[in-house]
Each structure stands twice: as C-alpha cells, then as structure tokens.
C-alpha positions in Angstrom: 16.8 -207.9 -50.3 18.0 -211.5 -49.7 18.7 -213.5 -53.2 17.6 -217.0 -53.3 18.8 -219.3 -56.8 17.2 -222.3 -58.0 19.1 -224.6 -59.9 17.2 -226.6 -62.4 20.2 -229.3 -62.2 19.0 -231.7 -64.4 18.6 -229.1 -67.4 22.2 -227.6 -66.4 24.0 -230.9 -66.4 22.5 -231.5 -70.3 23.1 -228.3 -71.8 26.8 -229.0 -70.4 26.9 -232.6 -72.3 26.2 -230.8 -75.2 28.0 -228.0 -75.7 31.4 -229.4 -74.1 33.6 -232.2 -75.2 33.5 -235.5 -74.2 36.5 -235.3 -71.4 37.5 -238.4 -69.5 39.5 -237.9 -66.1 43.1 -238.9 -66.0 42.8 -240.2 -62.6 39.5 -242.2 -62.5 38.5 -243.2 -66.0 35.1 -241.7 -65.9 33.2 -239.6 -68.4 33.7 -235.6 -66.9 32.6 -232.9 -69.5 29.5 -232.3 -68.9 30.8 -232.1 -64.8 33.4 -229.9 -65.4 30.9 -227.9 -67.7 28.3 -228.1 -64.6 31.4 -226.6 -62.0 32.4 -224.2 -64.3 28.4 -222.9 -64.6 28.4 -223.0 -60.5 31.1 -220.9 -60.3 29.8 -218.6 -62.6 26.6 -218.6 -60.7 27.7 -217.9 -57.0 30.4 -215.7 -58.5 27.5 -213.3 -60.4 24.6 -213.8 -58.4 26.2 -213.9 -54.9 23.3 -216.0 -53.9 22.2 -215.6 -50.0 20.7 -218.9 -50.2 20.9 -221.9 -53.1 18.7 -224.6 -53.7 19.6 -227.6 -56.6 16.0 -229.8 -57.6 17.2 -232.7 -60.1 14.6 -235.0 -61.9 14.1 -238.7 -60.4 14.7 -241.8 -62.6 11.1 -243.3 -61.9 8.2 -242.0 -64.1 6.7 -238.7 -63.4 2.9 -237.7 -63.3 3.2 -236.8 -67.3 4.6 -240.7 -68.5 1.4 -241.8 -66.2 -1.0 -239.8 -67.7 0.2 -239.5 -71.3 2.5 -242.8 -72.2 4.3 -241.0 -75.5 5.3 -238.0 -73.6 9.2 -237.1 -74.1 8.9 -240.4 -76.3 11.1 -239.5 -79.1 13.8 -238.3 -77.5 16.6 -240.9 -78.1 17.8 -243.0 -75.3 20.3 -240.9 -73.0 23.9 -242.1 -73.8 25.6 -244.1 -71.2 28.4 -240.9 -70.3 25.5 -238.7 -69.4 23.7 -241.3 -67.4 27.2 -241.8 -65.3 27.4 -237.6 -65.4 23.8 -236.7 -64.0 24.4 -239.6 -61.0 28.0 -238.5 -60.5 26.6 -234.7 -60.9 25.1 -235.4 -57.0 28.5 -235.4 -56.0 29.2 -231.9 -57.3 26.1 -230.2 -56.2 26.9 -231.7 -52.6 30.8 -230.7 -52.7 29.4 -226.8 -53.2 27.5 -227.4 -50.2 24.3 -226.8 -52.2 21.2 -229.0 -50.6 19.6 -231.3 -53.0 15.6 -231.7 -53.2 13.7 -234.2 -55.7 10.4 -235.8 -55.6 8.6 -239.0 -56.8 6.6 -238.6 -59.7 7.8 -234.8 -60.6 10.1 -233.2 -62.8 12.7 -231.0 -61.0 10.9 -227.7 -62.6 7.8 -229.0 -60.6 9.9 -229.1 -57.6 11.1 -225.0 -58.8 7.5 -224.0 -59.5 6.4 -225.2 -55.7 9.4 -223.4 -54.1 8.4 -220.4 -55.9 5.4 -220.7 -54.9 5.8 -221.4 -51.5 8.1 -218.7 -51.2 6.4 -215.9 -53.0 4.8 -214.4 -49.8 8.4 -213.7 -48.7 8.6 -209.9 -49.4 12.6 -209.2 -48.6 13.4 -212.4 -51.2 14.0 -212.8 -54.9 14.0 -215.5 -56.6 16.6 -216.3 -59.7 15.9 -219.9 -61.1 19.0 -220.7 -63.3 18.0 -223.2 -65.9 18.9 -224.2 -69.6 15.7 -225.5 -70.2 13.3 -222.2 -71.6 9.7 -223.9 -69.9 10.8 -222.6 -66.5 10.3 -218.7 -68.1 6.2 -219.8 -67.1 7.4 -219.0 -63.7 8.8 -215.3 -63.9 7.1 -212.8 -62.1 7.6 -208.7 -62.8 11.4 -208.9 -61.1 11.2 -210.7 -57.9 11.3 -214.1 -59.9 13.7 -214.1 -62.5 15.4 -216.7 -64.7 19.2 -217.1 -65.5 19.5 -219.3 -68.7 21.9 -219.9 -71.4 21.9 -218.7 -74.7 24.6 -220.5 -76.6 27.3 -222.8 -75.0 27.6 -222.5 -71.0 29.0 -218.8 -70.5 26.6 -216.8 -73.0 23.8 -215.9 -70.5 20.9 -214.0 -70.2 18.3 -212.7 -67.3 14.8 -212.8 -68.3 12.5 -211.1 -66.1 8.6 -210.2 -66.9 9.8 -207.2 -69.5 12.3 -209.6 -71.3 9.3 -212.9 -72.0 7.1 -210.1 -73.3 9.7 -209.5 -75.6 10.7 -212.6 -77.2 7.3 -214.0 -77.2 4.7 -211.0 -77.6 3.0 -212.5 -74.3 3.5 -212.6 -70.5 4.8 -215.7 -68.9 1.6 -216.9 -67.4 0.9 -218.1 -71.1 3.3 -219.8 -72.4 1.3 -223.1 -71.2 -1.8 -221.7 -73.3 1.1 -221.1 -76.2 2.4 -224.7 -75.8 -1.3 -225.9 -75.6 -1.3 -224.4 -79.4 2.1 -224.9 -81.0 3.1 -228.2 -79.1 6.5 -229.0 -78.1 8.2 -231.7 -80.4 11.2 -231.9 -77.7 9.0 -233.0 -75.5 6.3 -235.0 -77.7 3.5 -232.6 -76.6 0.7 -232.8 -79.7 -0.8 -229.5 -79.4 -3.1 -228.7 -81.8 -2.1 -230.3 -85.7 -2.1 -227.6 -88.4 -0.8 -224.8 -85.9 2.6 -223.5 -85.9 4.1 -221.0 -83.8 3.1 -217.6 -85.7 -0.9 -218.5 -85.6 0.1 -219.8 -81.9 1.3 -216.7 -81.3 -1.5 -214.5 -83.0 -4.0 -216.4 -81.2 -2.2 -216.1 -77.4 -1.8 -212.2 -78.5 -5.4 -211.7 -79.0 -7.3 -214.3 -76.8 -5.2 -214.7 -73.4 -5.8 -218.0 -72.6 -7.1 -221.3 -74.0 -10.2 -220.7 -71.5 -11.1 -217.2 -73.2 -10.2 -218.8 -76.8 -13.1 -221.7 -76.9 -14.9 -219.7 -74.9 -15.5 -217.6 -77.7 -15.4 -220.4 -80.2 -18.8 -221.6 -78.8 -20.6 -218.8 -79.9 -19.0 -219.3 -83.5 -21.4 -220.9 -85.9 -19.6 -224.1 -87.9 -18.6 -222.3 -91.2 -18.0 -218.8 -89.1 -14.4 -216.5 -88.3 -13.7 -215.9 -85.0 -12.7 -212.3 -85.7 -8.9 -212.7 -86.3 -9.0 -216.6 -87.3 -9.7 -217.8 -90.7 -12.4 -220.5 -91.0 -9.9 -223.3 -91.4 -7.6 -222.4 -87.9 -11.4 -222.3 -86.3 -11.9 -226.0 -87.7 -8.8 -227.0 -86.5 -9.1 -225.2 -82.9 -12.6 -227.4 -82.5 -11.0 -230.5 -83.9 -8.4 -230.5 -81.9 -9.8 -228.9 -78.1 -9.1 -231.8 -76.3 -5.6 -231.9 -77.2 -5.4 -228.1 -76.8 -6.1 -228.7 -72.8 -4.1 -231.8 -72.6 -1.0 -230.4 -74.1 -1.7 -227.0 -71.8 -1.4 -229.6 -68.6 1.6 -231.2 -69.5 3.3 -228.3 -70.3 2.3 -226.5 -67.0 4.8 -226.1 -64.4 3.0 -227.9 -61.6 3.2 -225.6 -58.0 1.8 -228.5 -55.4 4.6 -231.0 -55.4 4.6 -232.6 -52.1 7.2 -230.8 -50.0 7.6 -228.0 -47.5 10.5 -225.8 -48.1 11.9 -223.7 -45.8 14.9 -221.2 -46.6 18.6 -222.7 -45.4 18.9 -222.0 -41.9 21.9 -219.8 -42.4 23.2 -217.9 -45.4 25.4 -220.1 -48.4 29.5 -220.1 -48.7 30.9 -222.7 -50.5 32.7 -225.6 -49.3 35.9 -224.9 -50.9 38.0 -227.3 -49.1 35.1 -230.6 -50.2 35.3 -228.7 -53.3 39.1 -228.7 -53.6 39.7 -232.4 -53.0 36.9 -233.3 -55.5 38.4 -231.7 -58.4 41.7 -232.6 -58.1 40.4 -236.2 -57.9 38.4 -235.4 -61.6 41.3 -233.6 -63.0 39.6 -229.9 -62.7 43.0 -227.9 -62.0 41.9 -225.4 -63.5 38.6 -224.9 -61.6 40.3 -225.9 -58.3 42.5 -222.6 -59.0 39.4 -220.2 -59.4 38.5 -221.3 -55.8 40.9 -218.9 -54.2 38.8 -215.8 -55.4 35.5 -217.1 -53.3 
C-alpha cells in the first residue's frame, strides 16, 4: 500500500502563526515563526507518515467562488497581520526546499484543490490518502481508512488521525454530513449564517436523526404549520422553514468542492527530501536546530 499526503498548506502555516512566537531571523530581518513552526510540522510529517508521494495545495490571493457568490463570507475575520502575509508568500519557499510540488487554483480554496485530488485518486486501490491539515472542514473528506486526516489538536506537535470511526465519534455522525451540520449550526469563523436560533446540540440532534438537509425538509413538507416533526419542537420546525434557504446556502459554502479544474497525476517517482536545498535554506533563516534533525532522514 503506497501512502500519499496532502498538505492543506495554507491551514498549516496559520495554526503555526498562532501557537508559536513571533521569531525574527538574525540573518535577514524577516518575520520566521510561523516558518520555522511550518518546517518543524514537515519534519514531523515525513518523519511519521513516511509519505510515498506528497502533495502541498495553498489558497490563492484572488477571490474564490464563495466571496463571488456570497460577498460577507469569511467577512469578520480581521485583516491578516503583515508577518503572516510575508510568512504564507515566504512559506513557497519552504514547501519547494522539501521538494514538495505545489498546486493552487483560481477561484478555489486549497481544500477544494484536496477534495478534487481525493477524488480523482480514489479509484486508486494500492493508495491511501492522509490529508494533514489544521483546519477541521477537511474531516468532510475522510473515507472508512483509505482517506484519513492528520490534524492538530493543540500547539503544532499534539496530533491526532481521524479516520471514519474517529468523526463518528466526536460528532455522532459520519463525515459526509458535516456540510448538512454546518448547513444547521453555521460557522462564525467563517461567516457562514446557517440557520438563526440553532446551535450545535439541536444541529446535532437533527443530523443524528434526519441524514441530510435533503431528507430533513423533505419531511418538513408534509408537516402542517403549527405541527412536530417527530423529534423537533414546533418552534425548531418554524425556524427550519424560516430559514431553508439559508440552510442550503450555508450547506454549499461549507462543502468541500471535488471538480476544481486540474488533472492530477501521482509524482512520477517516489518522495526524498532535498536535504541539501533544505540545509542551505535554514541556515539562511536561522533554523540550526531543524538543519540538525536533517541527518536522521
């Protein structure tokens, strides 16, 4: 079984910002924690996973689909500070020095670019799939255990694998409806509405018993105005027909698209990393430490 890992860059490189401090290099002046947080994550990744083949999909400055279609979406997130801006260009530069091949595209998140690869790849019987990501809307995309997801718990070495057994467990659902979920509950991180007056337990209640937003209004129509749909109280029912159209809308935007425009194939020949590319980068950011680890690969 070959072992093919996705790197939601974009997500990796915040979550690093975050949860390290804000280290400038000796030698060049520029903003490095959330790079040396990003190396230090790679390492651990190719060191764990002994990937066969790697993959990095980073998010493109330019609006995607989502902004076109729905202008307050990730609105109240604060404008990213200047360091990170400089970090996620200079973060290229890292990805490249592993000799990990890059892939964006116009108009798409980089989890849009995850969820095609996946999909184009899921025909691929001697393959799994590990999507490493610190951002939890890429757990839509697990499948039993041949597409897994590595993510981060707390800081940037606490990590977890979630496969199909572990979603079930923190949610009470599968992953294929977690859109339905965020359809519901919303997702204030990324301004998604969902429906007003629903929080995540009813969300959850409601996913638990109905499936899907489909199945859910489904049986709604047959509900007269002042009836209970079974489980729901006559007030969620209200809100549910109040609010359909922003049920469905938020259910699009949080769905992982699988159609971005691009044709992977698998990396001609299996990964190593470039630890001489490698070397000379750290030592120009100051990583000494890092550059050290490099004798064990």
């Amino acid at each position: 079984m070959k072992t093919l890992v996705l790197l939601d860059a974009h997500a990796l490189i915040h979550r690093a910002y975050h949860a390290l401090p804000k280290f400038v290099s000796k030698n060049t002046g520029e903003p490095t924690g959330a790079l040396y947080g990003l190396s230090t994550m790679l390492l651990k990744v190719i060191r764990e996973l002994k990937p066969d083949y790697i993959v990095a999909a980073f998010d493109r400055p330019e609006p995607t689909f989502r902004h076109e279609s729905y202008e307050a979406y990730k609105a109240k997130r604060p404008e990213a500070d200047e360091d990170l801006v400089k970090q996620l260009i200079r973060a290229h530069d890292i990805v490249g020095a592993f000799g990990i091949p890059i892939l964006d595209a116009a108009g798409f998140e980089a989890d849009d670019v995850l969820g095609t690869i996946v999909e184009q790849t899921k025909k691929l019987k001697d393959t799994k799939t590990i999507i490493v990501s610190g951002d939890m809307d890429v757990l839509q995309l697990v499948e039993d255990d041949k597409v897994v997801v590595f993510t981060l718990r707390k800081g940037i070495e606490d990590t977890i694998i979630y496969d199909e057994k572990k979603v079930e467990e923190r949610y009470g659902f599968g992953p294929k409806a977690i859109p339905d979920f965020k359809g519901l509950k919303g997702d204030p991180s990324d301004n998604i509405v969902g429906v007003k007056g629903i929080g995540e337990k009813t969300a959850t209640d409601i996913i638990k018993n109905f499936g899907t937003l489909e199945n859910l209004y489904n049986k709604l129509e047959n509900i007269p105005p002042s009836g209970e749909a079974g489980i729901l109280k006559e007030r969620i029912v209200r809100l549910l027909k109040d609010h359909k159209k922003d049920a469905f809308f938020s259910k699009i935007l949080a769905t992982i698209r699988r159609d971005v425009p691009i044709d992977f194939q698998l990396p001609a020949s299996n990964f190593q990393i470039n630890k001489d590319k490698l070397a000379s980068l750290f030592g120009e950011l100051g990583f000494t430490s890092l550059a050290a680890r490099l004798d064990v690969f």
